[in-house]
Backbone bond lengths (Angstrom), bond angles and torsions (degrees), N, CA, C in turn:
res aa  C-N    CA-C-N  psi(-1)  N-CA   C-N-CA  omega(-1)  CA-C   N-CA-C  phi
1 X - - - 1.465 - - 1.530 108.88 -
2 X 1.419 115.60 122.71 1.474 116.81 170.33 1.098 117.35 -66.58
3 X 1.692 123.49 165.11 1.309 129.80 -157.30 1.642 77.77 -129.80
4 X 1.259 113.85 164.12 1.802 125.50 176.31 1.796 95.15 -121.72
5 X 1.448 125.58 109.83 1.479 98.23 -177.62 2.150 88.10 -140.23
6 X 1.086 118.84 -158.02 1.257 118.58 -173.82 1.441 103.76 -133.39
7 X 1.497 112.90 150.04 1.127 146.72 -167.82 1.968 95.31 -53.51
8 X 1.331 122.66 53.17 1.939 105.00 174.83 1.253 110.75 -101.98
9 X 1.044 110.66 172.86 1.927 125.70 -163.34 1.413 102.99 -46.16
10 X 1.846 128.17 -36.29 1.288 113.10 -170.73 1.485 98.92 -77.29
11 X 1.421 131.68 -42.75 1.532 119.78 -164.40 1.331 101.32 -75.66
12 X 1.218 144.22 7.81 1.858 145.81 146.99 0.886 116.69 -64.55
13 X 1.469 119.41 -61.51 1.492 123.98 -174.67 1.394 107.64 -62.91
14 X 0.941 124.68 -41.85 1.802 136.54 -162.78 1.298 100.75 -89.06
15 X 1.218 147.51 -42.15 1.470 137.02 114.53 1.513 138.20 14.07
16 X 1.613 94.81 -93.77 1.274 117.95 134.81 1.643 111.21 16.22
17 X 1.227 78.89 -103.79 1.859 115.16 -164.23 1.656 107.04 -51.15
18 X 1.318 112.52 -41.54 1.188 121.30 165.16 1.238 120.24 -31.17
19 X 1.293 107.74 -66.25 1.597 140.33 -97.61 1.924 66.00 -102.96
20 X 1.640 121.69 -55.43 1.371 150.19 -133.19 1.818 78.76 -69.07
21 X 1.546 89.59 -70.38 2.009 112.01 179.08 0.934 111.81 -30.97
22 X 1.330 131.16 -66.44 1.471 127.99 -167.44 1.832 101.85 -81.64
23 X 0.851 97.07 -14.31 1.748 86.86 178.39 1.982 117.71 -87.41
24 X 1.210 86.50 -19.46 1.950 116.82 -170.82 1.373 82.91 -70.93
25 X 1.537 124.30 -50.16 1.533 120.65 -151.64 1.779 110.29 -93.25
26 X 1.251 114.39 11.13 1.085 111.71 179.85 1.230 104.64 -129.45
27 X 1.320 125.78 -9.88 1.682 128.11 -177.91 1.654 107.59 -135.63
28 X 1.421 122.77 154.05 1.166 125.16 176.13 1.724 109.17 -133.62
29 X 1.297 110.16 165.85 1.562 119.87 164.18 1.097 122.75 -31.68
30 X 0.938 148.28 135.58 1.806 144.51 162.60 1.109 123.89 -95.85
31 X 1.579 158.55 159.91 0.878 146.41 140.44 1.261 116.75 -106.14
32 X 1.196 126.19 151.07 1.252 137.78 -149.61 1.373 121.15 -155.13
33 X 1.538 134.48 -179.56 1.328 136.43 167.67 1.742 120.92 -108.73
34 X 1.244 151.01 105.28 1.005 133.66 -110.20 1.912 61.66 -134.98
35 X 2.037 98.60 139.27 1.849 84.91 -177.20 2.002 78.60 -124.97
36 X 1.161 92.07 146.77 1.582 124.97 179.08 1.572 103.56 -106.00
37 X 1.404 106.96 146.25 1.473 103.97 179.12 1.284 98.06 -117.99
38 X 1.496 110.17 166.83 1.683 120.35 -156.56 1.820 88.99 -169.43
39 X 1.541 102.26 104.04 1.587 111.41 -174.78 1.791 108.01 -77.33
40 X 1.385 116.31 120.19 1.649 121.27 -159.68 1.092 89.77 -174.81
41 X 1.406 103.87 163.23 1.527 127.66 -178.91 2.112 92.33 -110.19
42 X 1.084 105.13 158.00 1.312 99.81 -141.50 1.268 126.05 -156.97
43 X 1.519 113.39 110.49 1.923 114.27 -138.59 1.661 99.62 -76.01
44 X 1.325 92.63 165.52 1.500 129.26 -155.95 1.849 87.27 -59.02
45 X 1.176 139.21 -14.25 1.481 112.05 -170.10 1.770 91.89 -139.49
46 X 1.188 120.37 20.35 1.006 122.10 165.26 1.339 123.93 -61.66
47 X 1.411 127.61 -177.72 1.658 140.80 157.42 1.637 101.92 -86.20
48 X 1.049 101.61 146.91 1.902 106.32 -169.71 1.554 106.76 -170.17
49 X 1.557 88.56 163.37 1.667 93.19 158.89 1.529 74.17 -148.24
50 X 1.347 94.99 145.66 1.788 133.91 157.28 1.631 77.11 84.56
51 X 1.437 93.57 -144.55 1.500 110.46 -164.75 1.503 120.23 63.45
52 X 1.489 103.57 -173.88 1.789 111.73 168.21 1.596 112.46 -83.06
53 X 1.487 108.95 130.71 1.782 119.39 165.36 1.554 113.53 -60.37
54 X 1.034 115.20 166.20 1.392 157.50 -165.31 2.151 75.89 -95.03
55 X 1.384 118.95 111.48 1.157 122.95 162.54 1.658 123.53 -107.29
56 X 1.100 156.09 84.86 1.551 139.25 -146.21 1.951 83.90 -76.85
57 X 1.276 110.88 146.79 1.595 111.75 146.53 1.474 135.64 -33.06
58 X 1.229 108.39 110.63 1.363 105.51 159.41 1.893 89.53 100.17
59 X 1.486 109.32 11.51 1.643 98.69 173.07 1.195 88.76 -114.02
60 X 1.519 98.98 -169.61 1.693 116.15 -173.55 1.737 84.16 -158.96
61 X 2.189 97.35 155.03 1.230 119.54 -174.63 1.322 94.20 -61.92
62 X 1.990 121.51 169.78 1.224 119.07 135.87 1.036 127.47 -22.54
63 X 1.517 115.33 158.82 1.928 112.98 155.40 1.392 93.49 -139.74
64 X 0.881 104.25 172.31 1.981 120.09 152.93 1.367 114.28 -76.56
65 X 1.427 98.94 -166.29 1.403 101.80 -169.96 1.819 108.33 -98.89
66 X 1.713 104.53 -12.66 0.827 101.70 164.48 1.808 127.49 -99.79
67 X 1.269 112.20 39.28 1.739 134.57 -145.41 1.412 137.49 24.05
68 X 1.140 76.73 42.64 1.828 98.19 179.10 1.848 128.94 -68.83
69 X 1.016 118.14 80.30 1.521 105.28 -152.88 1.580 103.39 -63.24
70 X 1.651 98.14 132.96 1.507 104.44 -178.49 1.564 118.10 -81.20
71 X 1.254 128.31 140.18 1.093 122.90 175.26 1.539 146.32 -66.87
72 X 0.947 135.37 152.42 2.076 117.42 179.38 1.230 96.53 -84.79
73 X 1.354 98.41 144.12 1.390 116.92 -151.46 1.845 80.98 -112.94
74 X 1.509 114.04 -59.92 1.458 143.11 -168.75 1.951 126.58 -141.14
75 X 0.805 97.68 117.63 0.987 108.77 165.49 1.860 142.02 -104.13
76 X 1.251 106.72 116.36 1.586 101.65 -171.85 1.294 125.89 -106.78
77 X 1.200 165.68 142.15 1.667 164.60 -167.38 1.496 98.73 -131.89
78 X 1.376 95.03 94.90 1.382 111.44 -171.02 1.872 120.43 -44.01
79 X 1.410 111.82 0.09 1.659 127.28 -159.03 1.552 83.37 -89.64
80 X 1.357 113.44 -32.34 1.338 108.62 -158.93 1.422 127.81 -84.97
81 X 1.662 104.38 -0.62 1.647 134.51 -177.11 1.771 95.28 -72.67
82 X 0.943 121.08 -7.64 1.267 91.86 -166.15 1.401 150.91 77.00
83 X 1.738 104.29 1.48 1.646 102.94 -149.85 1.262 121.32 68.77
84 X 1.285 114.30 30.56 1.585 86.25 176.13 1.516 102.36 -98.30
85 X 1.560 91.84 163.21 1.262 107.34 -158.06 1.667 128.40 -57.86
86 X 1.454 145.18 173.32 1.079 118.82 -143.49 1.697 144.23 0.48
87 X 1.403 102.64 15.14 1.635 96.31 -178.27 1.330 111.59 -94.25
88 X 1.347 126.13 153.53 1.688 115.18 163.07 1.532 122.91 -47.52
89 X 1.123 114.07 150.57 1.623 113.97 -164.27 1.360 84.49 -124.01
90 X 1.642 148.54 -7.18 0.974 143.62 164.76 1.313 118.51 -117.93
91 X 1.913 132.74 174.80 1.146 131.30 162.40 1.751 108.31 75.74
92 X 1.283 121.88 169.40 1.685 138.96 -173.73 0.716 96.34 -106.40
93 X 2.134 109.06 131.94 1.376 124.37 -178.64 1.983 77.67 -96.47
94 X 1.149 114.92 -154.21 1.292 143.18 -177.84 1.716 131.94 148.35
95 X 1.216 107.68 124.54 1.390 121.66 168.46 1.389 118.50 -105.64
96 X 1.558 117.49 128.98 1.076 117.50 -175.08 1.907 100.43 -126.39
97 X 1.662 118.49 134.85 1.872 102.58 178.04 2.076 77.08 -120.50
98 X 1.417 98.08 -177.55 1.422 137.06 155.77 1.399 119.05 -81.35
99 X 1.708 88.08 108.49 1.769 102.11 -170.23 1.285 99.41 -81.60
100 X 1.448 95.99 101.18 1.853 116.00 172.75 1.176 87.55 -152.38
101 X 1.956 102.32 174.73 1.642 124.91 177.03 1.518 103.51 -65.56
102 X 0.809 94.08 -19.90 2.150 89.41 171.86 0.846 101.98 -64.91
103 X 1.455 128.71 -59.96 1.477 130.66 -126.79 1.529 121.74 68.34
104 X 1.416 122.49 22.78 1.054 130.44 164.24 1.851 121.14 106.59
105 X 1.932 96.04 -24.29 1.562 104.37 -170.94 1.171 114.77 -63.69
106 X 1.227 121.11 -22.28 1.565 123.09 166.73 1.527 122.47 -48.80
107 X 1.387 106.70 -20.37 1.238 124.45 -143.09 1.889 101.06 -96.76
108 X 1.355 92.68 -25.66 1.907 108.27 172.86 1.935 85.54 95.24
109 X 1.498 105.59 -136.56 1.159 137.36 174.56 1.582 113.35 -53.43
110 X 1.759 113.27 -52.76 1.130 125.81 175.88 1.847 119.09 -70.02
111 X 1.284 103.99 11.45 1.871 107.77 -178.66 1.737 86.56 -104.18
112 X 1.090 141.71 9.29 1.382 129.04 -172.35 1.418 133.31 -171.58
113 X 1.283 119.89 124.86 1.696 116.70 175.93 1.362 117.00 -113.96
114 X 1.241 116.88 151.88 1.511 132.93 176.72 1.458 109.00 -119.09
115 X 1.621 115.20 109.28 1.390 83.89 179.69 1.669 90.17 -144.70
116 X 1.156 107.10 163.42 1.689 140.44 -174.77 1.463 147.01 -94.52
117 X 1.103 145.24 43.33 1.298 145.99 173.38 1.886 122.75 -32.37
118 X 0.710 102.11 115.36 1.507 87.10 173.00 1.578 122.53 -95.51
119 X 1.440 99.29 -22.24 1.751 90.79 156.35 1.604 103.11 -141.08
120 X 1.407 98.00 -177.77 1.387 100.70 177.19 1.511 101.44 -84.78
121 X 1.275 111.23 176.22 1.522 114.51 172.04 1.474 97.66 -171.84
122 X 1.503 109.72 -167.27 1.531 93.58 -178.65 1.638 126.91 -100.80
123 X 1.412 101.85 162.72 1.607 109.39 -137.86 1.676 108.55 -135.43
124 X 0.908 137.35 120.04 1.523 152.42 151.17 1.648 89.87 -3.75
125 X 1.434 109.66 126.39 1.302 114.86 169.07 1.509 112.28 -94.75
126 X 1.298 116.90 -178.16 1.500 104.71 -147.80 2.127 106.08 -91.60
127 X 1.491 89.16 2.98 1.732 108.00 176.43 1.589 105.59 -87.49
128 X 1.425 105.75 -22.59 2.015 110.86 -164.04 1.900 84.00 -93.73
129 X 1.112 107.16 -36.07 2.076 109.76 -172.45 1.678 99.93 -45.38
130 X 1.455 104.09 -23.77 1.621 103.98 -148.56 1.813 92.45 -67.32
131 X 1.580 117.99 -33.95 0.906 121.49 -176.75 1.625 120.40 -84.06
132 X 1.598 100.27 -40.98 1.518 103.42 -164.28 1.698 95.84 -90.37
133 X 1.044 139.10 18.47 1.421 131.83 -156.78 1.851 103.38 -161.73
134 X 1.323 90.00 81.56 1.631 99.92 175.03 1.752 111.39 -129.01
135 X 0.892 118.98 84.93 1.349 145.09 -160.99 1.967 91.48 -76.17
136 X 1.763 117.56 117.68 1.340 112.85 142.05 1.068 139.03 -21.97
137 X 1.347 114.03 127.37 1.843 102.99 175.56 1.597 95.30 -154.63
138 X 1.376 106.70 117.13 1.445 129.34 -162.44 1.599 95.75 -71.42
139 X 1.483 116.94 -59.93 1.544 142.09 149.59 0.914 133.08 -105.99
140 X 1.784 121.37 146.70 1.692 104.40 -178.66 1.278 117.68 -81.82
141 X 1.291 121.47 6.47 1.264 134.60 -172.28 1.587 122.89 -110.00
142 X 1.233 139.53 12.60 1.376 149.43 -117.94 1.193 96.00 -149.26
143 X 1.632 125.81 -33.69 0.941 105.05 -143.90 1.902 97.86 -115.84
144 X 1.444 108.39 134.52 1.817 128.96 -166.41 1.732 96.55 -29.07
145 X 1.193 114.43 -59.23 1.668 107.51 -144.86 1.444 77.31 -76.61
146 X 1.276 109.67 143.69 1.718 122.84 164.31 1.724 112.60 -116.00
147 X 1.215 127.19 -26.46 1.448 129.34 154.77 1.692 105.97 -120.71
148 X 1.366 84.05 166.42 2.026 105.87 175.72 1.340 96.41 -95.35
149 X 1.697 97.94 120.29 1.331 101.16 176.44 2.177 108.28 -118.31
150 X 1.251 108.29 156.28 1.136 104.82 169.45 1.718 112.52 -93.68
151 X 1.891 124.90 116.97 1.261 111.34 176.79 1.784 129.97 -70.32
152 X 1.224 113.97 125.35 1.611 97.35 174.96 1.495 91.28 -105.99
153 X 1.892 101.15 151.73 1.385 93.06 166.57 2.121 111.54 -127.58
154 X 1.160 90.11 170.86 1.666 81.67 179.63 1.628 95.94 -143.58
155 X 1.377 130.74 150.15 1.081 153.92 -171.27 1.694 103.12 -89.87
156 X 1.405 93.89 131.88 1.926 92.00 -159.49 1.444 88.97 -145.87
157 X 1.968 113.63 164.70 1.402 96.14 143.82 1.765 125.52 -141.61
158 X 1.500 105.20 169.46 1.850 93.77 -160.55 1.613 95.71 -131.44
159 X 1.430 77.44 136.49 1.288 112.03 169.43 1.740 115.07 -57.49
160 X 1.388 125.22 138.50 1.113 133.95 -177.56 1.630 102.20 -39.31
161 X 1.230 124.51 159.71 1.051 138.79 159.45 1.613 131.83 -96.53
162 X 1.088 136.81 132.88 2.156 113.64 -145.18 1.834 66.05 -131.63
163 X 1.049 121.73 83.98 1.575 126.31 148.19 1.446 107.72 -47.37
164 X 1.807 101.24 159.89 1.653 96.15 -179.85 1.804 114.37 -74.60
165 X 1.094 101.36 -40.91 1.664 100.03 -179.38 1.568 119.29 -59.21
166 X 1.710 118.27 -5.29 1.281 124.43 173.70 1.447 96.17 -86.44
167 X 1.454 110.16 -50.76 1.639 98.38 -166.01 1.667 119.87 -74.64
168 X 1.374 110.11 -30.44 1.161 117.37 135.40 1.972 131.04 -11.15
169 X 1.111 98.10 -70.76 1.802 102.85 174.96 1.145 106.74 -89.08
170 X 1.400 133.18 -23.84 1.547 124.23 176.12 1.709 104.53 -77.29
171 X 1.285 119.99 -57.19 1.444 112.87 159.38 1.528 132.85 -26.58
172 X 0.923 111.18 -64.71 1.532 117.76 157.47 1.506 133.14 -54.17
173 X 1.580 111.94 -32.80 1.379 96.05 159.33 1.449 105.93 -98.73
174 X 0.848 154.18 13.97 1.941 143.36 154.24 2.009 70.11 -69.12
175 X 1.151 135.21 -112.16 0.779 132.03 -114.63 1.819 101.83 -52.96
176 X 1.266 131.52 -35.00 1.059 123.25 -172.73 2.050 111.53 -77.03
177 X 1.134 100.27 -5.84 1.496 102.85 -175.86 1.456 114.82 -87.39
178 X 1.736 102.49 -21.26 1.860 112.32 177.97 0.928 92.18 -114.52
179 X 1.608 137.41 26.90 1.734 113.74 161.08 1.226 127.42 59.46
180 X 1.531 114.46 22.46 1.401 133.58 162.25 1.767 108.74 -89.25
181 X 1.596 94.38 145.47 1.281 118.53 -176.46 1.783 120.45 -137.59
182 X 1.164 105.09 121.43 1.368 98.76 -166.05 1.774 92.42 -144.16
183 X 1.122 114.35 163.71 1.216 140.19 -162.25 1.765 119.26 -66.79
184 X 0.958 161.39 -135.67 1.592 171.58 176.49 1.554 87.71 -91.36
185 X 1.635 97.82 -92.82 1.770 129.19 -160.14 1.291 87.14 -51.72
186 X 1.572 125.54 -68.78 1.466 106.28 -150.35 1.535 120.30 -65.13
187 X 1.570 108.96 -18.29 1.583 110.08 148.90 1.585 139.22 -23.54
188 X 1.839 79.35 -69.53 1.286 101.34 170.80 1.458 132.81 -66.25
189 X 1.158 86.12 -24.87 1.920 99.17 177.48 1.887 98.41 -73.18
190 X 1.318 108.08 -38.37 1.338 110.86 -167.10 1.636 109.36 -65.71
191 X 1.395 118.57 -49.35 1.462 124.31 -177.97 1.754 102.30 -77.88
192 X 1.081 124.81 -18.65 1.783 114.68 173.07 1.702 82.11 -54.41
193 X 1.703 120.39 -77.64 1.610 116.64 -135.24 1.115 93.65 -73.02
194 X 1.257 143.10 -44.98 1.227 132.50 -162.01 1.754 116.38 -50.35
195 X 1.591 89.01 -52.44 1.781 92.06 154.46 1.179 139.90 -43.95
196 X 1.268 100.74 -47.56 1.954 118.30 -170.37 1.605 85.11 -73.25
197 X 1.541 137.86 -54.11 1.235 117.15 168.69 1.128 146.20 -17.80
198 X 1.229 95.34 -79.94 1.428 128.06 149.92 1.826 111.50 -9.72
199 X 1.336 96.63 -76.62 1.592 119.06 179.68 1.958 109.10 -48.11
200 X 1.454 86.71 -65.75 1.616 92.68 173.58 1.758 115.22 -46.10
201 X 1.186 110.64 -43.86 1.472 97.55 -166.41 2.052 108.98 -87.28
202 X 1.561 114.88 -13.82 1.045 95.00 160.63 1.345 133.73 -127.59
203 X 1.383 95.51 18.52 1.880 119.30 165.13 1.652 102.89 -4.45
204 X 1.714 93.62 -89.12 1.874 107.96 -177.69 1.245 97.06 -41.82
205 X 1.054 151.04 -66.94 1.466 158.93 -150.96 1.848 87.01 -47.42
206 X 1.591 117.23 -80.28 1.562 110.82 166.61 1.699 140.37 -83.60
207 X 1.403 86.22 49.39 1.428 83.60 177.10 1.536 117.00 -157.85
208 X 1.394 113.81 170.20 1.841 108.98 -142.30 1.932 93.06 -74.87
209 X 0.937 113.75 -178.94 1.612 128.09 173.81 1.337 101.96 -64.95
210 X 1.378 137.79 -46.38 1.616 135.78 165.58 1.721 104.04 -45.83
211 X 1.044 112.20 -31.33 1.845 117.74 -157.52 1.410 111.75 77.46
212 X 1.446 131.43 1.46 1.409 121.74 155.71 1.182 115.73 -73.30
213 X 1.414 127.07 123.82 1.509 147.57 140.92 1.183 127.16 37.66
214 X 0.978 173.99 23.70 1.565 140.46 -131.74 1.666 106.13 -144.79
215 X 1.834 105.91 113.72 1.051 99.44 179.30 1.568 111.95 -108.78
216 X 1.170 115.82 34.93 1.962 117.29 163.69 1.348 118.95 -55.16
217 X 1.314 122.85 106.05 1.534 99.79 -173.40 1.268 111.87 -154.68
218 X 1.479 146.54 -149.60 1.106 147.15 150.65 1.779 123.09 -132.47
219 X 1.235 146.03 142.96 0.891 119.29 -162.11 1.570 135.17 52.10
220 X 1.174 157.89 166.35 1.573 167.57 116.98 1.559 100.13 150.46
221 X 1.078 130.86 -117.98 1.446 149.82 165.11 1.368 133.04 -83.21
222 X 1.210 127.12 127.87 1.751 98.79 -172.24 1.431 105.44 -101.62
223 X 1.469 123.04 -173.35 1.591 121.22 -155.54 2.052 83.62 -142.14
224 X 1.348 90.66 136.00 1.401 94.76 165.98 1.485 116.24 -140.59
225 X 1.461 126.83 152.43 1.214 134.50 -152.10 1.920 82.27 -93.36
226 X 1.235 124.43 -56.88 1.329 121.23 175.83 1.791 119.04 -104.55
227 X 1.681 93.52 -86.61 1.476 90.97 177.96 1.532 132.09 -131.09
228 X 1.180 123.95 146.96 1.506 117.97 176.71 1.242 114.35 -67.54
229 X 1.357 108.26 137.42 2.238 104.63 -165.40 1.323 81.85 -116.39
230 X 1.280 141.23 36.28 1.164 135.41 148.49 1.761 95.85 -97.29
231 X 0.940 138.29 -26.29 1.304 136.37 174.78 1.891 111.44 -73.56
232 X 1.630 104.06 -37.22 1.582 98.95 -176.77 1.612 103.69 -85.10
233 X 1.120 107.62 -3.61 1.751 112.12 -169.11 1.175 118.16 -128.02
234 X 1.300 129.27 51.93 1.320 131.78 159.79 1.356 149.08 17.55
235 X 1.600 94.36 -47.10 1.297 121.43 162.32 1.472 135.06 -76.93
236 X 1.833 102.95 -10.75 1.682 117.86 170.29 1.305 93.59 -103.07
237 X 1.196 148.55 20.19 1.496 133.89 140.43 1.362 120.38 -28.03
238 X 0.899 136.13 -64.62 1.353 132.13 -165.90 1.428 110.21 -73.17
239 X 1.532 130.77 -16.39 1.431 125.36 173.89 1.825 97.34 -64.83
240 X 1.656 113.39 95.48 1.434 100.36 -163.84 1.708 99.29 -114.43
241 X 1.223 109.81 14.27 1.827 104.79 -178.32 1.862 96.73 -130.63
242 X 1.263 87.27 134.40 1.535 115.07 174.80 1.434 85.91 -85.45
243 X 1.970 95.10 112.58 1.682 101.69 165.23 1.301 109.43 -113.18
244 X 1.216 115.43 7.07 1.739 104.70 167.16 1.926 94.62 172.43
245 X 1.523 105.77 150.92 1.397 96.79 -156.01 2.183 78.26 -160.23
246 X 1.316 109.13 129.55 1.407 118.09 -155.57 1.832 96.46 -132.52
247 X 0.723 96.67 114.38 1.899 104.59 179.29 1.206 114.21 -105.80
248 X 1.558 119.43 153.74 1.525 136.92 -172.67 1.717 104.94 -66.47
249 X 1.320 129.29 67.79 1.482 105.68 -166.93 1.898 110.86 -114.99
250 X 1.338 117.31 -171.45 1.169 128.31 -157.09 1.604 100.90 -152.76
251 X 1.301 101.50 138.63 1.452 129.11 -174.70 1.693 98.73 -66.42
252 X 1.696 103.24 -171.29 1.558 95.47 -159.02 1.963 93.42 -103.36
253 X 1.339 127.50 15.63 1.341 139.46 178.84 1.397 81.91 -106.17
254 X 1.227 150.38 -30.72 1.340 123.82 -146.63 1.546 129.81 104.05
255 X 1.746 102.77 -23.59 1.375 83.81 -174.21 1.573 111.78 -80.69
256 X 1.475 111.59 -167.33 1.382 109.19 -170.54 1.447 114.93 -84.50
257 X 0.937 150.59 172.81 1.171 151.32 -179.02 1.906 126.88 -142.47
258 X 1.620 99.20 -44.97 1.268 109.93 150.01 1.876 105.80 -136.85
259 X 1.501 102.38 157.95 1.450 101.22 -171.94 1.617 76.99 -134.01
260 X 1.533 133.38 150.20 1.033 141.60 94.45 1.518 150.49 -105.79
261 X 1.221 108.36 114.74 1.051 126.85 -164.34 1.956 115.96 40.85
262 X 1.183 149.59 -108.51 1.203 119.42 178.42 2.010 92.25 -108.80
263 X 1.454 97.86 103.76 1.220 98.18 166.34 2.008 120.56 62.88
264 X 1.619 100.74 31.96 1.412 97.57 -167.68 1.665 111.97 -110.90
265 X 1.377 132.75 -153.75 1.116 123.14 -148.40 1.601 94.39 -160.35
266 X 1.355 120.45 143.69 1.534 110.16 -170.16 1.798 88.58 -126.00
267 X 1.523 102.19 144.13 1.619 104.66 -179.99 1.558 105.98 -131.90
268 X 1.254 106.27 141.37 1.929 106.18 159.39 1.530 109.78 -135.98
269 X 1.220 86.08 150.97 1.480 94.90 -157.79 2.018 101.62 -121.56
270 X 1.245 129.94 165.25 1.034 129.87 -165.86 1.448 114.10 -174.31
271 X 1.616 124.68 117.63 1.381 117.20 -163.12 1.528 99.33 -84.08
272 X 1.608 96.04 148.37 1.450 119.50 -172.05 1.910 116.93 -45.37
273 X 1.334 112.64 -32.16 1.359 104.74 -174.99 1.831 114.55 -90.19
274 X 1.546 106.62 2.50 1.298 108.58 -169.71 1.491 86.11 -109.52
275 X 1.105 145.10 -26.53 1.576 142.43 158.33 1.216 98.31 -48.37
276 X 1.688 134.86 -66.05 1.332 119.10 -146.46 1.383 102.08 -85.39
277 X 1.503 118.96 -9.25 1.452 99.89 147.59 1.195 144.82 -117.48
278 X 1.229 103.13 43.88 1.770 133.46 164.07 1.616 83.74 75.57
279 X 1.294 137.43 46.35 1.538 112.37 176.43 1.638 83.12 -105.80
280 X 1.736 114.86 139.76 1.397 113.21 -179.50 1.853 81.01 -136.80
281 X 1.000 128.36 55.43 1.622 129.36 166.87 1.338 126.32 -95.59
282 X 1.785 107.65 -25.92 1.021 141.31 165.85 1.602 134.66 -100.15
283 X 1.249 111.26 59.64 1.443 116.22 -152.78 2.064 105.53 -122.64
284 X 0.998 110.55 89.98 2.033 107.15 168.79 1.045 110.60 -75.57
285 X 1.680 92.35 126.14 1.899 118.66 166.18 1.113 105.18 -114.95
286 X 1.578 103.83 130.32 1.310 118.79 156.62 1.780 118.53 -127.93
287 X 1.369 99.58 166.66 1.780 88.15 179.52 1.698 83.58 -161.44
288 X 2.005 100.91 151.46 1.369 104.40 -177.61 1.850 94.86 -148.21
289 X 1.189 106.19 165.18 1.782 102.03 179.56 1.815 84.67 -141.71
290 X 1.130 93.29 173.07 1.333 140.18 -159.73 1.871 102.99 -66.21
């Protein structure tokens, strides 16, 4: 028999604690590559966002389907992962979208490339790019990276992430498992703190040594401004490794550095057995802002 009682400090904490347990036992720590930005102009086989790619001879950028060459979005030098785990420790990762107000997602499959080097070799210098490397641009203004940055990365680790639609169903069953009953709001009141808890106690746990924000990364947890469309889409379940994850951030003056769209975050995702065998053909991007 349910009880009807109200949202006070003991049914939070006791909640709470629950809420922490059953979530502890289904998710663990991650380790990951944590990428730092560093404003520079920024050589051809480096870690980057914006700038000129890493070209081998005798290739050519993406295009679309309508031959649109897509742009680098990011660039990675796999030395710089750290070891982390299943990723290449050698050779150029690269992301390239369609410099439009989308950013390409409109675009399906054809708004974006992922593509792979496994070693360096030799490569279009950045005087030969001028020719072989003319990247679309719908606007000059449209497009996320707003400076060339050089990426550093460092090996970190993160704490689960308690999204709202998790705390959401974990909330609801604590409450349906002790036969508590409470109202719409006081629901709702209940899954805000339990979250904000949540948040408060492992903030430091995700966040830089300044305590500002920053979810650029590779691998660990991903961060979304709204929702995971692996949750509305069933069928992207299995894209289960965060292979690169790009945030709205700002230099140490303030200015901008990356913008998406109002304050958003771009993700690709890639299932674990097509990583460990370097297949990146099969790779979903999505990105959402605020």
């Amino acid at each position: 028999m349910s009880k009807k009682i109200k949202a006070d400090s003991e049914l939070i904490n006791e909640c709470y604690k629950w809420v922490k347990h059953q979530f502890f036992n289904q998710y663990a720590a991650k380790h990951y590559a944590k990428a730092d930005f560093c404003t520079a102009q920024t050589k051809l086989t480096e870690s980057k966002i914006g700038g000129l790619p890493y070209l081998p001879k005798g290739d050519v950028a993406p295009k679309n389907a309508d031959g649109k060459t897509l742009r680098l979005l990011a660039q990675i030098n796999c030395t710089d992962l750290k070891g982390l785990e299943h990723f290449p420790s050698t050779g150029i990762l690269q992301f390239f979208i369609l410099d439009n107000w989308e950013f390409g997602i409109e675009n399906g499959r054809d708004g974006y490339a992922v593509r792979y080097y496994p070693e360096i070799s030799e490569h279009y210098t950045e005087a030969e790019l001028a020719e072989y490397y003319r990247p679309y641009a719908e606007d000059e203004e449209c497009f996320p990276i707003l400076q060339e940055c050089k990426l550093q990365f460092r090996l970190t680790e993160q704490a689960p992430v308690l999204d709202h639609a998790t705390c959401v169903m974990l909330c609801g069953k604590y409450l349906a498992e002790h036969g508590i009953e409470v109202d719409y709001h006081t629901k709702e009141h209940l899954q805000r703190v339990v979250q904000h808890e949540y948040e408060n106690e492992f903030s430091t746990y995700n966040k830089e040594d300044d305590g500002e924000e920053n979810h650029s990364q590779c691998g660990g947890y991903p961060y979304f401004t709204q929702n995971d469309p692996r949750d509305e889409d069933k069928g992207l379940v299995d894209y289960n490794v965060l292979l690169f994850q790009l945030d709205s951030s700002f230099d140490e003056d303030g200015e901008e550095i990356v913008m998406i769209g109002d304050m958003g975050v771009m993700n690709f995702f890639i299932r674990q057995d097509d990583l460990q065998r370097r297949d990146f053909s099969d790779v979903l991007y999505y990105w959402d802002c605020c």
